[in-house]
C-alpha positions as CSV (number, residue, x, y, z in Angstrom):
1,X,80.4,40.5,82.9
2,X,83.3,37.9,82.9
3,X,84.5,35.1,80.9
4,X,85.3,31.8,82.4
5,X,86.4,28.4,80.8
6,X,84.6,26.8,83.8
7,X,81.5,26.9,81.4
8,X,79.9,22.8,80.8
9,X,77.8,22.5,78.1
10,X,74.9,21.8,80.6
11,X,75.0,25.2,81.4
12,X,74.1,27.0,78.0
13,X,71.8,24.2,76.7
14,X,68.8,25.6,78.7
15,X,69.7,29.1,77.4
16,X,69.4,27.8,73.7
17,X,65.6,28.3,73.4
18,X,65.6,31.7,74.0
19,X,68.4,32.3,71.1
20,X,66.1,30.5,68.9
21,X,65.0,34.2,67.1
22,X,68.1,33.4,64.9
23,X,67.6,30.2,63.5
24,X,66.2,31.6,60.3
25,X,67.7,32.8,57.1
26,X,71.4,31.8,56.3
27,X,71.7,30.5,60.0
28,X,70.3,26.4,59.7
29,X,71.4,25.0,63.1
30,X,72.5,25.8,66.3
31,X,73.6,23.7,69.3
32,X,75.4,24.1,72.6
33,X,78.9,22.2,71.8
34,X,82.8,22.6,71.5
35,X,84.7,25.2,69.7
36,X,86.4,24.5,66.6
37,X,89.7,25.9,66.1
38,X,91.9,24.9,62.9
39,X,89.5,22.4,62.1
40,X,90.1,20.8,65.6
41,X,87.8,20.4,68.6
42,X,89.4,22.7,71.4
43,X,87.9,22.1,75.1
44,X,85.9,25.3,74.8
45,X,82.3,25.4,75.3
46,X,80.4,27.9,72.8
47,X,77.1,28.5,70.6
48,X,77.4,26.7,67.8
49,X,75.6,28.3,64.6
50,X,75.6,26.1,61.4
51,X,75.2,28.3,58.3
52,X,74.3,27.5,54.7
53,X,77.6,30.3,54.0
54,X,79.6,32.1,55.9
55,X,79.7,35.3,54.7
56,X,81.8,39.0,54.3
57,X,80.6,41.4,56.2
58,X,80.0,43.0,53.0
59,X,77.9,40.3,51.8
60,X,75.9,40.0,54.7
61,X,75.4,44.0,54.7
62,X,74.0,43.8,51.1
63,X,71.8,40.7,51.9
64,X,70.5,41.9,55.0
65,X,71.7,39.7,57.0
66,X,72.8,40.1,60.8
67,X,75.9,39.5,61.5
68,X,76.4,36.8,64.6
69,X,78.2,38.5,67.4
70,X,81.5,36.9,68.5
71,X,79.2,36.2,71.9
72,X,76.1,36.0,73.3
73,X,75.5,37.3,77.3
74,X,74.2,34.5,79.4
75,X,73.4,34.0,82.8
76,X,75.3,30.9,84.4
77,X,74.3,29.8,87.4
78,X,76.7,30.0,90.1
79,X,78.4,27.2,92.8
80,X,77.5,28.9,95.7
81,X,73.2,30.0,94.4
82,X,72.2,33.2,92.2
83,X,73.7,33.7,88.9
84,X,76.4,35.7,87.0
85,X,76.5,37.2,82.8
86,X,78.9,35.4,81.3
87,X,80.4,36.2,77.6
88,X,80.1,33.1,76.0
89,X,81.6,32.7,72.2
90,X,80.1,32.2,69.1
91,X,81.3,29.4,66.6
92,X,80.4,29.5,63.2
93,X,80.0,26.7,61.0
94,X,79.6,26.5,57.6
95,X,77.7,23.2,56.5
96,X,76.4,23.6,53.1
97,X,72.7,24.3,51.2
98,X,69.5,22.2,53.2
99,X,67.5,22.5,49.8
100,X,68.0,18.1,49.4
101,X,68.8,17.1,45.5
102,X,68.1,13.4,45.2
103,X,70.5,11.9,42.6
104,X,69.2,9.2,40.1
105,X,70.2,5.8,41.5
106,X,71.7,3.0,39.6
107,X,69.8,0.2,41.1
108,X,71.7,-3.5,41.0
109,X,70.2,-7.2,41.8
110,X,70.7,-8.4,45.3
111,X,71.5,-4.7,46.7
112,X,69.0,-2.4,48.8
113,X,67.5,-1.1,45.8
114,X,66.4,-4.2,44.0
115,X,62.9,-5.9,45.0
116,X,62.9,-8.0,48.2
117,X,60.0,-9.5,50.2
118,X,59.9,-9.8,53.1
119,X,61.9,-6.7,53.0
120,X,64.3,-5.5,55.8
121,X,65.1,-2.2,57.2
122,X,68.0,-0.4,55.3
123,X,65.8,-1.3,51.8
124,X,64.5,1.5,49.5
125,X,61.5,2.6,49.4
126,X,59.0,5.3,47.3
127,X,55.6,6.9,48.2
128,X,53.4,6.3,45.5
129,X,53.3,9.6,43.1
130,X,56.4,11.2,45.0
131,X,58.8,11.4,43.0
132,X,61.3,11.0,46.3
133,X,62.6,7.8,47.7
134,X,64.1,7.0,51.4
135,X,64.8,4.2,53.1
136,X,62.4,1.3,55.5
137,X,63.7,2.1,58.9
138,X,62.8,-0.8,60.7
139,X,59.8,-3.4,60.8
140,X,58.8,-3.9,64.6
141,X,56.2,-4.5,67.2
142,X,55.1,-0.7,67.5
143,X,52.2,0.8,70.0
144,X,51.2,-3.2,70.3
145,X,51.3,-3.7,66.5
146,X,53.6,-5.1,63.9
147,X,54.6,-2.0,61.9
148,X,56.6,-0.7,59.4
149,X,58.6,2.3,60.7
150,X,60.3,5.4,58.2
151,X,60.0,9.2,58.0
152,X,56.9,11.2,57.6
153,X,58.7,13.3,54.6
154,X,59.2,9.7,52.9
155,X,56.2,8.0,52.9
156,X,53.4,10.8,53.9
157,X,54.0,14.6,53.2
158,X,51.3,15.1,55.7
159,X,48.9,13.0,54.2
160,X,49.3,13.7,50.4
161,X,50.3,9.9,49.9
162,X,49.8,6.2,51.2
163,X,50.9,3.9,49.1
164,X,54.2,2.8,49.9
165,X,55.9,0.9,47.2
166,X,60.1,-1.4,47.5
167,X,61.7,-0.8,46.0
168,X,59.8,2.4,43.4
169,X,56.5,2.7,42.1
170,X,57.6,1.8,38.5
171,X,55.9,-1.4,38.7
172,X,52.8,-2.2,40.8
173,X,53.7,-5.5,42.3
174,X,56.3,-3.5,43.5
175,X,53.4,-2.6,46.0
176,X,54.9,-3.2,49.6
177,X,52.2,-1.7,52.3
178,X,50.1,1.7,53.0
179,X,50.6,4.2,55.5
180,X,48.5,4.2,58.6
181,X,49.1,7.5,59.9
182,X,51.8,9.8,60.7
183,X,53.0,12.8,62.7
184,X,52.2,16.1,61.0
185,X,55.0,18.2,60.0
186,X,54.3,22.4,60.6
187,X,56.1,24.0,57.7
188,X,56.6,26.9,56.1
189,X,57.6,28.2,52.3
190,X,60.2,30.5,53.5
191,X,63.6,29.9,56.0
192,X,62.8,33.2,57.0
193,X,59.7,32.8,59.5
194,X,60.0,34.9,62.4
195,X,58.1,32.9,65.1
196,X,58.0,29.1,63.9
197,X,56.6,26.3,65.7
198,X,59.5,23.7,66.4
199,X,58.8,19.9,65.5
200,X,60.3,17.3,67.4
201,X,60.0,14.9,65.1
202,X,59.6,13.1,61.5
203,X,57.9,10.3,61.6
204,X,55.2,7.8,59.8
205,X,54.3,4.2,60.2
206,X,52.7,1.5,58.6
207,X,51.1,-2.0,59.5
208,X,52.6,-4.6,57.4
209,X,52.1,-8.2,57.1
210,X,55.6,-10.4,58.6
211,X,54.7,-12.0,54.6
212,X,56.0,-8.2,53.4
213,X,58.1,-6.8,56.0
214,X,61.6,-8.9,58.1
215,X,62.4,-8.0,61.5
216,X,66.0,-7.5,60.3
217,X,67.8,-4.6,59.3
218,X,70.3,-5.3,57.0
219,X,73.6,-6.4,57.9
220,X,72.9,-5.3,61.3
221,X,70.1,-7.8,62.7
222,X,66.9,-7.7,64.8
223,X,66.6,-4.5,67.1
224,X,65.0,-5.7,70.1
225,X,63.1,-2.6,71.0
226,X,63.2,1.3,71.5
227,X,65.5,3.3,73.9
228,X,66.7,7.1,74.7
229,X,69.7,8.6,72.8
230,X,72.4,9.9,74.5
231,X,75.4,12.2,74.0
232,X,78.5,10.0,73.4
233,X,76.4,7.1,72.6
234,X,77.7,4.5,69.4
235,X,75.1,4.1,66.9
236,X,74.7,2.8,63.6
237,X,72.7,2.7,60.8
238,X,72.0,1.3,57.0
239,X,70.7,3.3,54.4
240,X,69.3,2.1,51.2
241,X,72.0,4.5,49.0
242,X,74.8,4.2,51.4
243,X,74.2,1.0,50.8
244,X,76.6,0.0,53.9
245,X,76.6,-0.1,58.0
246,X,78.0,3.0,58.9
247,X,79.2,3.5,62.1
248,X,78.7,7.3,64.3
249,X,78.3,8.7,67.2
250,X,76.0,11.1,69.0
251,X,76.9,14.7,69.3
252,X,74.4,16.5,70.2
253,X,70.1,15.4,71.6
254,X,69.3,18.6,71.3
255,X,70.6,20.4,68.4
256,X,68.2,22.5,66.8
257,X,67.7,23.0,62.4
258,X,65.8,23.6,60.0
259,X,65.4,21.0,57.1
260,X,64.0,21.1,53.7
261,X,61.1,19.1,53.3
262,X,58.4,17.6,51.0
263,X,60.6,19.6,48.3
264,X,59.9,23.0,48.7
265,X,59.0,23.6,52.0
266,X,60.7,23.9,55.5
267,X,60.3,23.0,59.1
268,X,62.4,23.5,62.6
269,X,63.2,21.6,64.8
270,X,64.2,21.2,67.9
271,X,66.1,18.1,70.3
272,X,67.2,16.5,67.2
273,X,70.1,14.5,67.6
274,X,73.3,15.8,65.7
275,X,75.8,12.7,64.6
276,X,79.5,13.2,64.8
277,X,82.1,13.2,61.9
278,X,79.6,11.8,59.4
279,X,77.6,12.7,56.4
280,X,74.5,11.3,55.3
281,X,73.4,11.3,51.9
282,X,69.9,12.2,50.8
283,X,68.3,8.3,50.4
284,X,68.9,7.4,53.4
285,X,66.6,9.2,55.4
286,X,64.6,7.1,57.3
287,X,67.2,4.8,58.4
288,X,67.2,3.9,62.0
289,X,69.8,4.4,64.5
290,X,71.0,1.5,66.4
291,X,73.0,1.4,69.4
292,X,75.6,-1.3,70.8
293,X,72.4,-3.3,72.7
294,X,70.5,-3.0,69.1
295,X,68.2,-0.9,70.7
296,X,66.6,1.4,68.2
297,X,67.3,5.5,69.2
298,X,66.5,7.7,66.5
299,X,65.2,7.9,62.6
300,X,68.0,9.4,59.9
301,X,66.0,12.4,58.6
302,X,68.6,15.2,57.2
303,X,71.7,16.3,56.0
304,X,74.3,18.3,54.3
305,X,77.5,18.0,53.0
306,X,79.2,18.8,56.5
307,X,75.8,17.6,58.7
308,X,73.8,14.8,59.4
309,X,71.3,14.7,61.7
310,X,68.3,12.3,63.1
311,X,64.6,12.8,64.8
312,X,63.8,11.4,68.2
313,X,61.4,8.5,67.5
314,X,58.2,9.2,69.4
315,X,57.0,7.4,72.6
316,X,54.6,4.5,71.9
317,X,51.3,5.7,72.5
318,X,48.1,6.3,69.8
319,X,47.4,10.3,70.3
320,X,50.3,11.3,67.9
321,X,48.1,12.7,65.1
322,X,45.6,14.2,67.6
323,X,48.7,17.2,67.7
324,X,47.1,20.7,66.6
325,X,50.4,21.3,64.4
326,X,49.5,22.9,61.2
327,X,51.0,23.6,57.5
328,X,51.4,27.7,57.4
């Protein structure tokens, strides 16, 4: 074995599947990235494990949990052809609880919360009988249809609702559109699944009438279509309890977590794109990232106190719910 800090990032990240076994439990998110020393990024690359706590080894001994080595043995291929085991280090973060507590909103005339038709992307909005709001991504020309775009833990659960109400369901003229279909979610009851399938993304639209849904997102403009994400990229986004642009960037396109969804269950996933130096708050999932050419790149779907992190939106095509993914 040896240890070199000739390691890139594009090295470990096709190792990261087969460390997957310990994305369960305490541990919430892992990702090939830099080390964190005194609360600094140092140029060392590592495995990056986000945990709910970080615990004593006492703790974890009387939980049951296993402790994370200080590093994992991975082969790195070599310059010259063939491959060497290489002692690359653990990082452990600690990010906070995934179980989402949605606060009560104060809701105000003229902000994203209050009433608006047509209504833009970065508005509230509430699934009919879920007691859970989120926010209208975007309203754009999707697989060759005008459509109403936002997260499939929003507006769906898989199914369980369709009526989509903007800005809450406490008034039925509130009534904004109904979902066409969705991508189903696989989840589970427990963070502790030993083999679970991976999602790649969250996701649910809607047709809407240009009568009930702008092409503008609010205070950021018209996106003029769809593009890749990409590590480094600038993106930003409006959520309906941010209530503001806020500016990131990407981290991380294939960070893998779990999230709590639909309120009591959960779900991995995997080449999720992790944001930089910025926290979400639960509200604005469903929010759309936009880069510097407004070219929507992802879909705001979870977060933490110390993480935020967005779904890949899915290419245009009309076989998503023809996927075999199940609730366990």
């Amino acid at each position: 074995m040896q240890t070199t800090k000739q390691i890139r990032l594009t090295d470990i990240e096709p190792h990261m599947s087969a460390l997957q076994g310990w994305l369960r439990g305490n541990i919430v998110g892992m990702y090939a990235g830099r080390k964190m020393k005194n609360g600094k990024q140092t140029d060392q690359c590592a495995v990056v494990l986000h945990v709910e706590y970080k615990k004593s080894p006492g703790r974890l001994a009387m939980e049951g949990d296993t402790p994370i080595p200080p590093f994992f043995e991975l082969p790195i291929p070599q310059p010259g052809g063939g491959h060497v085991i290489v002692d690359i280090p653990t990082d452990v973060q600690e990010i906070g609880p995934i179980e989402v507590k949605y606060p009560v909103r104060e809701r105000k005339v003229g902000d994203p919360g209050d009433f608006e038709r047509p209504c833009p992307g970065g508005y509230q909005i509430q699934a009919g009988g879920f007691p859970v709001y989120g926010t209208l991504g975007a309203n754009i020309k999707y697989n060759n249809k005008y459509r109403m775009i936002s997260c499939n833990h929003v507006i769906s659960c898989n199914g369980m609702y369709t009526d989509v109400y903007q800005p809450d369901m406490t008034e039925q003229y509130y009534y904004l559109t109904q979902v066409t279909d969705y991508i189903k979610l696989t989840t589970y009851p427990t963070k502790d699944e030993q083999n679970p399938y991976y999602n790649t993304t969250d996701f649910a639209w809607c047709n809407i009438a240009a009568t009930s849904g702008s092409p503008a997102i609010q205070d950021i403009g018209v996106p003029i279509g769809f593009a890749a994400p990409a590590v480094g990229m600038e993106v930003r986004y409006f959520g309906a309890v941010t209530n503001e642009v806020t500016k990131t960037t990407i981290k991380s396109t294939t960070y893998q977590g779990i999230v709590n969804v639909f309120g009591n269950r959960y779900a991995w996933f995997k080449n999720k794109i992790l944001l930089t130096d910025h926290y979400a708050v639960p509200g604005d999932s469903g929010a759309v990232l936009v880069n510097n050419n407004m070219e929507i790149v992802g879909m705001l779907q979870s977060m933490t106190l110390l993480r935020s992190s967005a779904c890949i939106i899915p290419e245009c095509n009309d076989t998503f719910a023809e996927q075999e993914n199940q609730t366990v």
